[in-house]
C-alpha positions in Angstrom: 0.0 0.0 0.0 1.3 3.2 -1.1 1.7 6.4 2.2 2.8 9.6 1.8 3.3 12.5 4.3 4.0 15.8 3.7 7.1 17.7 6.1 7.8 21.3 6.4 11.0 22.5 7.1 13.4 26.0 6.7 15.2 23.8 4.3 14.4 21.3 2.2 17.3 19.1 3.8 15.9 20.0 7.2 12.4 18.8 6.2 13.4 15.5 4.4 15.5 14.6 7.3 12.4 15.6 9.7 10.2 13.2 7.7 12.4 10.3 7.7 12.7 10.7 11.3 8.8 10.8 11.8 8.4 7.4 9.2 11.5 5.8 11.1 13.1 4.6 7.5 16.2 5.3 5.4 16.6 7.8 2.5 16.2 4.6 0.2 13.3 3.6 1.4 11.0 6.7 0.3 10.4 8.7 -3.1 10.4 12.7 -2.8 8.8 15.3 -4.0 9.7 18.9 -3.3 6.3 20.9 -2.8 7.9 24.4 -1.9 11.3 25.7 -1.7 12.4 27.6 1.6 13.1 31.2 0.9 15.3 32.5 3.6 13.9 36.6 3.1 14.8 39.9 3.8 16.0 39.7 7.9 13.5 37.4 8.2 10.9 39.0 6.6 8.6 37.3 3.8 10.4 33.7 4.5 8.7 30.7 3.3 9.9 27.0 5.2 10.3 24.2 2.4 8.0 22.0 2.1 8.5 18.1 1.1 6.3 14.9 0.4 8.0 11.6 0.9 6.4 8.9 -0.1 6.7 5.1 0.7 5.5 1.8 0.7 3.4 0.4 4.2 3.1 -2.9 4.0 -0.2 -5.1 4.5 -1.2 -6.3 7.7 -0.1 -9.7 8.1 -3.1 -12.4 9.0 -2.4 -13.4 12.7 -1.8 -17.4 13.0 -2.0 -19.0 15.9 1.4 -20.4 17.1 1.3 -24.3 17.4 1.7 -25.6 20.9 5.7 -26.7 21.7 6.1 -30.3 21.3 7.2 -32.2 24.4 10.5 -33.3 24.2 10.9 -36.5 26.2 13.7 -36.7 28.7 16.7 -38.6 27.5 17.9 -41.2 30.0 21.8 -41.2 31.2 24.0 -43.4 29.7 27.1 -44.3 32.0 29.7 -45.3 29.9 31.0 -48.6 30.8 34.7 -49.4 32.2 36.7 -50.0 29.2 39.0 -53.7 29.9 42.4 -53.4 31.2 44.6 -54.2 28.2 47.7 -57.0 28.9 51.0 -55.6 28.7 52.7 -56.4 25.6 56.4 -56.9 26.1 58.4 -55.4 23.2 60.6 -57.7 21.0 64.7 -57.0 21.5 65.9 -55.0 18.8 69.2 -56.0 16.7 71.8 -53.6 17.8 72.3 -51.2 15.1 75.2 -51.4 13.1 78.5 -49.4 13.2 77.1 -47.0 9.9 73.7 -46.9 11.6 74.9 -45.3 14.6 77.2 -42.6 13.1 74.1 -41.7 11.0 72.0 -41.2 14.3 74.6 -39.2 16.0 74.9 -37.1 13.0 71.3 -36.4 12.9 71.4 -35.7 16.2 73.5 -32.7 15.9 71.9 -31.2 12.7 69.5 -28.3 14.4 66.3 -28.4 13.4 65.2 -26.1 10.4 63.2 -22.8 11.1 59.6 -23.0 10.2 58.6 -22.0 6.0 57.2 -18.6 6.9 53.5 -18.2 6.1 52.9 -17.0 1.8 52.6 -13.1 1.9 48.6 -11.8 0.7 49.1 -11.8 -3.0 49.4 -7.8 -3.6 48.7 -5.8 -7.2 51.3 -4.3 -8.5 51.9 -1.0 -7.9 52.4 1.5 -10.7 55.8 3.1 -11.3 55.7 5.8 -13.8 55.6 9.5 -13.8 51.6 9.5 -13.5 51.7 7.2 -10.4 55.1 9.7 -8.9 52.7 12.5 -9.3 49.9 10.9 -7.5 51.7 10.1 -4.5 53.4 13.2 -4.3 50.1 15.2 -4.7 48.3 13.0 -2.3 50.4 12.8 0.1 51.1 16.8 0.4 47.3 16.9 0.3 46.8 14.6 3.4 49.5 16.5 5.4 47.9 19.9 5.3 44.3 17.9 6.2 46.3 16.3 9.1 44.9 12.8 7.8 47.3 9.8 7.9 46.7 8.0 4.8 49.1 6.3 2.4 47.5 6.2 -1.6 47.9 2.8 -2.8 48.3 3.4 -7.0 47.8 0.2 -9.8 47.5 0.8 -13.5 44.7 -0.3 -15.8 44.8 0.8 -19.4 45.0 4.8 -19.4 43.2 4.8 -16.1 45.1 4.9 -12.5 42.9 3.2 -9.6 44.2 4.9 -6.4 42.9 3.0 -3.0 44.1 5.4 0.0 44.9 2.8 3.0 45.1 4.4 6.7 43.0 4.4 9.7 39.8 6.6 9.9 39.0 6.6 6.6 35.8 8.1 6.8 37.1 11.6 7.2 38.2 11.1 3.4 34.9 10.0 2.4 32.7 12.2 3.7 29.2 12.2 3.3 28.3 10.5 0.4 31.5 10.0 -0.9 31.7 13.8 -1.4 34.9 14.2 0.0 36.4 11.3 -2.1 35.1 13.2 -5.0 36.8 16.2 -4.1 40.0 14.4 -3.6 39.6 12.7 -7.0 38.5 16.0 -8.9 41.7 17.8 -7.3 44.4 14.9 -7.7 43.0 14.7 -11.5 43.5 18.1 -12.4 46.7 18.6 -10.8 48.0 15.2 -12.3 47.0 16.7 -15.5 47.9 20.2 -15.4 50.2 20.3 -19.0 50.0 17.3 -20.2 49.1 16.5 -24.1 47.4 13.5 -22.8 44.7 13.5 -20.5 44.7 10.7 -17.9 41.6 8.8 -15.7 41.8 8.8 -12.0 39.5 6.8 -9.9 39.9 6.9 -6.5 38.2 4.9 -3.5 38.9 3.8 0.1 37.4 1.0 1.8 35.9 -0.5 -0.9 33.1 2.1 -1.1 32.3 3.3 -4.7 31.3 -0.3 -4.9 28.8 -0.4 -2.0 27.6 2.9 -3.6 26.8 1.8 -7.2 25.5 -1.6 -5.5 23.4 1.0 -3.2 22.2 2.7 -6.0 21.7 -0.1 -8.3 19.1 -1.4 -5.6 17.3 2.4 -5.7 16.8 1.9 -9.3 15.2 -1.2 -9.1 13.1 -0.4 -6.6 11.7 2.7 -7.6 11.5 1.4 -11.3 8.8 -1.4 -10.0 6.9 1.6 -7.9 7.2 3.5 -11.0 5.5 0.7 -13.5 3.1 -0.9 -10.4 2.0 3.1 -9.8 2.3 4.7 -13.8 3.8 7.6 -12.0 7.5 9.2 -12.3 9.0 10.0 -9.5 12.7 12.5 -9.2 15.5 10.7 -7.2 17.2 13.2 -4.5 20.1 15.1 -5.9 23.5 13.0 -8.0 26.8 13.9 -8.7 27.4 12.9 -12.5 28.9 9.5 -11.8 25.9 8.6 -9.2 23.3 9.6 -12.3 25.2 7.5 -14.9 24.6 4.8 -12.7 21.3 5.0 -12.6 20.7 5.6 -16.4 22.6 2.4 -16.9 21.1 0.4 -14.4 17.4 0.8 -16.3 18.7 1.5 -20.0 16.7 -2.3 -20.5 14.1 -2.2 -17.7 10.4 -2.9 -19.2 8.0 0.3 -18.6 10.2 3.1 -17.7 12.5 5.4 -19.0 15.4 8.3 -17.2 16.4 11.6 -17.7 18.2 14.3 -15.8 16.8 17.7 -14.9 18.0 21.2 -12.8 21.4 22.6 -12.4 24.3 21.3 -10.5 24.7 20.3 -7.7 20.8 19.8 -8.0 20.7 17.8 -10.4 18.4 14.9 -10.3 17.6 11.8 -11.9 13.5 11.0 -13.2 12.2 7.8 -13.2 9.4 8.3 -15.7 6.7 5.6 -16.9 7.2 4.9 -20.5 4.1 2.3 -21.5 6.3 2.3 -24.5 8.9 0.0 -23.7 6.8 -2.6 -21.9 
């Protein structure tokens, strides 16, 4: 069954977070829809809160069953184990005395010190890029995370024309910030400093902590699930505000899915994805 509620807030931030307070549910979980923008006014004067409707999915009442009585478990008797029967001695057999070679081979052995243990196989590690590029990452990097005051080591491989950069430290949220904004920044900034005169432009991806994939598996799972809200509904509904990469992600994850179609609309950095029903493609 399809809810909705509509929140008021000074901003539209303030109000979606209110809401999703109020329902107890994550930003996933509900489709918005800005009524009215927050205007701050003149000292106060003429200001207008924002306004915001989220929208989500209750589900049914379940049918109540009654629970079937517990089943009696019957007590399980205590088995003493029985006294196992002395075995007879066995006398051992005299042994030949060894001869004269025998015994210079045991004394030698006896003297050899027993080798050190194999030490464990190291984690199997990819290689790490060594050309100019990857020199001008670390450098950059590195002077970057000094003036932050963040200890974090970058980590750079090689893939075609594109250098993957995985920064490795402690605290690693700091460099991702919300939403992977401050990785973006980091990435946007190491890109066009890498770049700065050179003839040949070069692609930088970094990530920490394996989270651009969680992300695009994140968002993957918002586009499915508000694609079958769109088609079960016949209504489009506007995803909350994408960087580029975040957007492409989206288009690509319902380029093929029956009975909708996506487009972008606004101006950075409000610019949102639309889910829109497209009987067309069913």
């Amino acid at each position: 069954m399809l809810k909705y509620i509509e929140v008021t807030g000074k901003t539209e931030d303030e109000a979606v977070a209110k809401g999703l307070a109020q329902l107890g549910l994550e930003r996933d979980d509900v489709s918005l829809e800005i009524l009215e923008r927050g205007r701050t006014g003149f000292l106060g004067i003429g200001s207008v809160p924002a306004k915001v409707k989220l929208t989500y999915e209750a589900p049914d009442a379940p049918a109540v069953t009654p629970e079937p009585e517990p089943i009696p478990i019957p007590p399980v008797e205590e088995v003493k184990p029985q006294p196992k029967p002395q075995a007879k001695p066995v006398q051992p057999k005299p042994r030949p005395a060894p001869r004269a070679e025998a015994q210079s081979q045991t004394a030698q052995s006896q003297t050899v010190p027993p080798q050190a243990a194999a030490p464990a196989p190291e984690r199997a590690q990819a290689p790490a890029a060594d050309d100019d590029v990857a020199a001008a990452i670390v450098k950059f990097q590195t002077g970057l995370f000094e003036h932050m005051g963040v200890a974090a080591t970058p980590v750079v491989t090689r893939e075609g024309d594109t250098y993957q950069v995985v920064l490795e430290g402690e605290n690693m949220g700091a460099l991702i910030g919300h939403r992977g904004e401050t990785l973006d920044a980091i990435q946007q900034l190491t890109g066009y400093a890498v770049n700065k005169g050179r003839s040949h432009r070069v692609r930088i991806h970094v990530d920490a902590e394996g989270y651009r994939a969680r992300r695009e598996e994140s968002l993957n799972r918002l586009a499915r699930k508000t694609a079958g809200k769109v088609v079960k509904y016949r209504r489009n509904i506007t995803l909350e505000a994408m960087n580029a990469y975040e957007r492409h992600v989206i288009h690509t994850a319902l380029q093929d899915y029956p009975g909708v179609t996506t487009y972008s609309t606004g101006t950075e950095p409000n610019r949102r994805t639309v889910v829109a029903y497209d009987p067309s493609k069913q």
